[in-house]
C-alpha positions as CSV (number, residue, x, y, z in Angstrom):
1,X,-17.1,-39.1,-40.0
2,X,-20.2,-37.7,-39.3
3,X,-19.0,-35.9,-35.7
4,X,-16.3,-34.4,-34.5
5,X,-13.1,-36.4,-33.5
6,X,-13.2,-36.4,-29.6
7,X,-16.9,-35.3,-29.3
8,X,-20.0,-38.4,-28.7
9,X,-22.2,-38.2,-31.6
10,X,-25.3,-36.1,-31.2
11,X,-23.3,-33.7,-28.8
12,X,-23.9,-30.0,-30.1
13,X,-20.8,-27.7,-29.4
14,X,-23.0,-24.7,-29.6
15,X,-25.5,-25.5,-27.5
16,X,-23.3,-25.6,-24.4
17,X,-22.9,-23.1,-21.8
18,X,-20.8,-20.1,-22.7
19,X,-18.1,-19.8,-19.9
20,X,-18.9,-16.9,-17.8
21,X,-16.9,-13.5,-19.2
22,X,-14.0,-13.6,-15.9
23,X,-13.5,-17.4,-16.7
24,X,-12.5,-16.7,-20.0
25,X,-9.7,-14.3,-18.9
26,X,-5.9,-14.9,-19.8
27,X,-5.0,-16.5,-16.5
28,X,-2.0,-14.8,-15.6
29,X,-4.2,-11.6,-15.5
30,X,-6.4,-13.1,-13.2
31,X,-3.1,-14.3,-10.9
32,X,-1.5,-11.1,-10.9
33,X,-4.7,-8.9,-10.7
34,X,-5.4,-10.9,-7.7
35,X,-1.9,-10.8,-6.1
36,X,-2.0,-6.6,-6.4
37,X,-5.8,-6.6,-5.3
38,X,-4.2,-8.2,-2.1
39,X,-1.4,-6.3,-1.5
40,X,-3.1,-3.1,-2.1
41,X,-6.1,-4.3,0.5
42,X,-4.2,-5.2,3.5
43,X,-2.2,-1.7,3.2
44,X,-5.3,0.0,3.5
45,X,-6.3,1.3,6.9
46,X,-9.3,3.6,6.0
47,X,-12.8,2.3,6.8
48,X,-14.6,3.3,3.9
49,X,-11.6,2.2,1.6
50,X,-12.2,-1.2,3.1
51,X,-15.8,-1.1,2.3
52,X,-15.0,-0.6,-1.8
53,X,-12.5,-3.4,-1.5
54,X,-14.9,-5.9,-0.1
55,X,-17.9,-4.7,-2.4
56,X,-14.6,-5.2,-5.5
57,X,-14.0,-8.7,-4.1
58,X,-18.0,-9.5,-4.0
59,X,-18.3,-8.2,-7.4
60,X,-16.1,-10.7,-8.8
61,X,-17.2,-12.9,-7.3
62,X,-20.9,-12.1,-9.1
63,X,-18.7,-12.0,-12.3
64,X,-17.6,-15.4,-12.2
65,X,-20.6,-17.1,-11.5
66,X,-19.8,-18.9,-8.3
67,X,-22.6,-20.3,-6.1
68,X,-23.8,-18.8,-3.1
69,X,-23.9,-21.8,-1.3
70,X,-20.6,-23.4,-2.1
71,X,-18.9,-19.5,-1.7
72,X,-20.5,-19.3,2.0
73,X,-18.9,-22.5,2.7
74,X,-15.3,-21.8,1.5
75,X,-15.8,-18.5,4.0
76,X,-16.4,-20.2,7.0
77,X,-13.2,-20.4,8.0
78,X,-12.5,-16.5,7.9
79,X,-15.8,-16.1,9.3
80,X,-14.5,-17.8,12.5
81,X,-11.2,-16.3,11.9
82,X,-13.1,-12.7,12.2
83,X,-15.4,-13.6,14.9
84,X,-12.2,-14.7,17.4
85,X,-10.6,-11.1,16.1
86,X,-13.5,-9.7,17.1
87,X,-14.1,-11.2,20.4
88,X,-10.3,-11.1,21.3
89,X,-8.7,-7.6,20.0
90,X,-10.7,-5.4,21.9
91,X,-9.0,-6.6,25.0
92,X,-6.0,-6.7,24.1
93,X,-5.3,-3.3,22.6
94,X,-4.8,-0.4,24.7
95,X,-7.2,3.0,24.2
96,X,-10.1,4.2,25.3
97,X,-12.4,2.2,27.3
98,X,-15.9,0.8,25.2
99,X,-16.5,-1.5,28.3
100,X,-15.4,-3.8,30.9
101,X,-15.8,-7.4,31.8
102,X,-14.6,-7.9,35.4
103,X,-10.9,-6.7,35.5
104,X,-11.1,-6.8,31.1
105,X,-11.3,-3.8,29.5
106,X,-12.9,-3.8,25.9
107,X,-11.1,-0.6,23.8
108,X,-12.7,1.6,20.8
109,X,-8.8,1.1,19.1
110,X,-9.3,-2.6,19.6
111,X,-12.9,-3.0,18.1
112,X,-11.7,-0.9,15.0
113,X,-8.2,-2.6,14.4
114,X,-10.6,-5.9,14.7
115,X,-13.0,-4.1,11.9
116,X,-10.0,-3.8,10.2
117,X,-8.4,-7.0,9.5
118,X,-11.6,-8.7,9.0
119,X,-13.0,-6.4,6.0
120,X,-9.3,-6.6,5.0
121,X,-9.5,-10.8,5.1
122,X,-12.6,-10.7,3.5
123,X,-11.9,-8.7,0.6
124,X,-9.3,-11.1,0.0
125,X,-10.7,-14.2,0.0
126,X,-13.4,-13.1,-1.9
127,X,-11.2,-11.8,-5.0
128,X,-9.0,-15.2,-4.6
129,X,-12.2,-16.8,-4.8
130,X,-13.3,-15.7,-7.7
131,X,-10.1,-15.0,-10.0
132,X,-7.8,-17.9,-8.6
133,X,-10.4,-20.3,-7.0
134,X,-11.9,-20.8,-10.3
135,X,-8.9,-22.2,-12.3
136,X,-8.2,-26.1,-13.1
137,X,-4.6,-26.9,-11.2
138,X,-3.3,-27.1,-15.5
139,X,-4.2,-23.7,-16.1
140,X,-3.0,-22.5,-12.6
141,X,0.3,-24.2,-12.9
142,X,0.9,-23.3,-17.2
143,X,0.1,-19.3,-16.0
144,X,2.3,-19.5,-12.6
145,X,5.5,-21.1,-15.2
146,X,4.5,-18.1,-18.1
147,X,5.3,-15.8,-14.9
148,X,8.5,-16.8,-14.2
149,X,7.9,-19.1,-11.0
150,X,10.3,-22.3,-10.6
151,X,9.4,-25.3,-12.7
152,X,9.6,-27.4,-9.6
153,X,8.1,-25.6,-7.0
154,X,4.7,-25.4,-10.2
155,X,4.9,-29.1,-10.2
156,X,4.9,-29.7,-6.5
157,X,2.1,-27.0,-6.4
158,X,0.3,-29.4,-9.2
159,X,0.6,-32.5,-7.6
160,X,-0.1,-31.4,-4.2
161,X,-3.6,-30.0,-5.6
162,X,-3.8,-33.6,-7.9
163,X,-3.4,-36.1,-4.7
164,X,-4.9,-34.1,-2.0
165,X,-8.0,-35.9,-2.8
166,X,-6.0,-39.2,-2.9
167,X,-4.5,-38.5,0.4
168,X,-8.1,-37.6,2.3
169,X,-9.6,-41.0,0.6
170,X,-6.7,-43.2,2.3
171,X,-7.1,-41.2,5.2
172,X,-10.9,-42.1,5.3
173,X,-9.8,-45.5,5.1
174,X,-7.8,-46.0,8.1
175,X,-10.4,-43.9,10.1
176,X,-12.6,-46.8,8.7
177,X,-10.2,-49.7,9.8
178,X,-10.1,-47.9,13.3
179,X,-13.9,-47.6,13.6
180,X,-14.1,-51.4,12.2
181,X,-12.1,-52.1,15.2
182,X,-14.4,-50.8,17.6
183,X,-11.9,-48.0,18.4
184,X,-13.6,-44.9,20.5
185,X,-11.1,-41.1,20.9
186,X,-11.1,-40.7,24.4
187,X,-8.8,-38.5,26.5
188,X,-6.2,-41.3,26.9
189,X,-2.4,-42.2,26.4
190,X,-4.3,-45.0,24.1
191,X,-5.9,-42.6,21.8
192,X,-3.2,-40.4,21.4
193,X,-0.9,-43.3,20.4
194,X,-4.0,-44.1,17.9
195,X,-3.8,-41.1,16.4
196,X,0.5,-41.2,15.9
197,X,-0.5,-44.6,14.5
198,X,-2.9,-43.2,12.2
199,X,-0.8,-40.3,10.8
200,X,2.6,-42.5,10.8
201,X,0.8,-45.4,8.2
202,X,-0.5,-42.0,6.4
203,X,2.8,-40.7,6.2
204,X,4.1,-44.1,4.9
205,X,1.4,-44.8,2.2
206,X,1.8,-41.5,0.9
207,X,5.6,-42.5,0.4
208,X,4.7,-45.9,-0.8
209,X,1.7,-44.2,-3.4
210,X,4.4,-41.3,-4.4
211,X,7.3,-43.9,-5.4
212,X,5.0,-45.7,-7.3
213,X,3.2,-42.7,-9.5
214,X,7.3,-41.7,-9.6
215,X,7.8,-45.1,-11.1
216,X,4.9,-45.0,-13.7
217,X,5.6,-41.6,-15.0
218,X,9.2,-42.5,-15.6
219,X,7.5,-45.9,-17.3
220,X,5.9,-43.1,-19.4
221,X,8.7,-41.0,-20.8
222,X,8.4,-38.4,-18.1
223,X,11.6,-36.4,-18.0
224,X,10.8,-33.9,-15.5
225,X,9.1,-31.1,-17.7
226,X,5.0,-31.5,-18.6
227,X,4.9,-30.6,-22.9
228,X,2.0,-27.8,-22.9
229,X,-0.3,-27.9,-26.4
230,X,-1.6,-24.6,-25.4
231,X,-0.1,-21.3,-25.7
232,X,-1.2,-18.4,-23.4
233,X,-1.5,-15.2,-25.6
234,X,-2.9,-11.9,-24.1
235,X,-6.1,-10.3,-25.9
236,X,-8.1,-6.9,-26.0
237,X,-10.0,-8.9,-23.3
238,X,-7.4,-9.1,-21.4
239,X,-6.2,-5.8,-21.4
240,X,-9.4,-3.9,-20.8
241,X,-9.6,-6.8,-17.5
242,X,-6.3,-5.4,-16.7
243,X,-7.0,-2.1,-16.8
244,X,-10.0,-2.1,-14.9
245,X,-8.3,-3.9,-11.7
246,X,-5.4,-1.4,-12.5
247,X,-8.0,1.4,-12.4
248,X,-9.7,-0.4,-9.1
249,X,-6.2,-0.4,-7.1
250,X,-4.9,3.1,-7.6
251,X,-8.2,4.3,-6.9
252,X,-7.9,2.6,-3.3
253,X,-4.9,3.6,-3.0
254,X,-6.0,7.4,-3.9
255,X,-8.6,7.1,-1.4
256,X,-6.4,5.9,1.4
257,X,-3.7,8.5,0.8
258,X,-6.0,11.8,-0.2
259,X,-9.3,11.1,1.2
């Protein structure tokens, strides 16, 4: 054969994209650097430690190549999360008065713990981002088993992620029907017993779709454990990565504790 088996003739290995240098990390490194980056992050309560954490977390996030575009997307939510923090703390934590709104009183304490928990959130996301948001659901669910985390609660985790694109497509679907139908939301009885209708057939075609995957797999020889042709194995690579978010951590934690 003049081509590799499993590659379309005229395809040329070498000429593809090398995988950014983070993707190609052993992916339980990446899972448990990530969970210690996150613990470490939301003990922190010093400002400036903060700061290094959320520069860390957009640093890896540079590292792994993600888009700008797509990144600023998946933030949205915590950007609204932060802005209510910041627009609803302030009044509700006692301290020193920064200003009043009529018989609301906006505290200094209340504007910093609000600082606080969104550089904190940020940080986070940003390192899940980029060393967990970039794995396939295989590779997350092969490097969660290596670790020691219940076969079954990996394979609910791995079909949850397969079907949840499934689910939204039904889901459009039925929003579809209801639309074909002329149907409008309003602030009714009527559209509230739409919208039970709409998440009851949901409900039940989920049940209906997951009996008959059940049924196919089982059609398959599926026996409740997914065989693996890969082994995980740790590298230099690996280490050095490692080492480096090892180094990062107790470095905010040495800040936090002697600054």
């Amino acid at each position: 054969m003049s081509h590799t088996l499993g590659t379309p003739p005229g395809l040329n290995l070498e000429a593809l994209p090398e995988p950014p240098w983070l993707h190609r990390i052993d992916p339980r490194a990446r899972i448990l650097a990530a969970v210690a980056f996150a613990f470490v992050l939301v003990s922190l309560s010093d400002m400036l430690m903060l700061l290094v954490g959320v520069a860390i977390g957009a640093i890896l996030v540079v590292m792994a190549h993600l888009p700008v575009k797509d990144t600023f997307k998946r933030t949205v939510g915590v950007d609204l999360f932060i802005v209510f923090l910041l627009i609803l703390l302030p009044f509700t934590t006692p301290g020193e008065t920064w200003f009043t709104v009529g018989p609301l009183a906006a505290t200094w304490e209340g504007l910093w713990r609000a600082c606080e928990i969104s550089l904190k959130a940020m940080g986070v996301i940003l390192a899940l981002l980029a060393l967990v948001g970039t794995l396939g659901a295989p590779q997350l669910g092969h490097a969660l088993h290596r670790l020691g985390v219940s076969e079954k609660l990996v394979h609910i985790l791995m079909f949850t992620v397969r079907y949840l694109d499934v689910l939204r497509a039904e889901y459009q679907r039925l929003r579809l029907a209801m639309k074909a139908r002329a149907f409008e939301p309003r602030s009714g009885l009527h559209t509230w017993r739409t919208y039970g209708y709409l998440v009851g057939m949901l409900l039940v075609r989920s049940l209906e779709r997951a009996e008959r995957i059940h049924q196919a797999m089982k059609c398959r020889g599926f026996t409740g454990r997914f065989h693996l042709l890969t082994v995980l194995r740790a590298g230099p690579r690996d280490i050095l990565f490692g080492g480096v978010m090892l180094l990062a951590v107790s470095l905010l934690l040495a800040g936090e504790w002697y600054p």
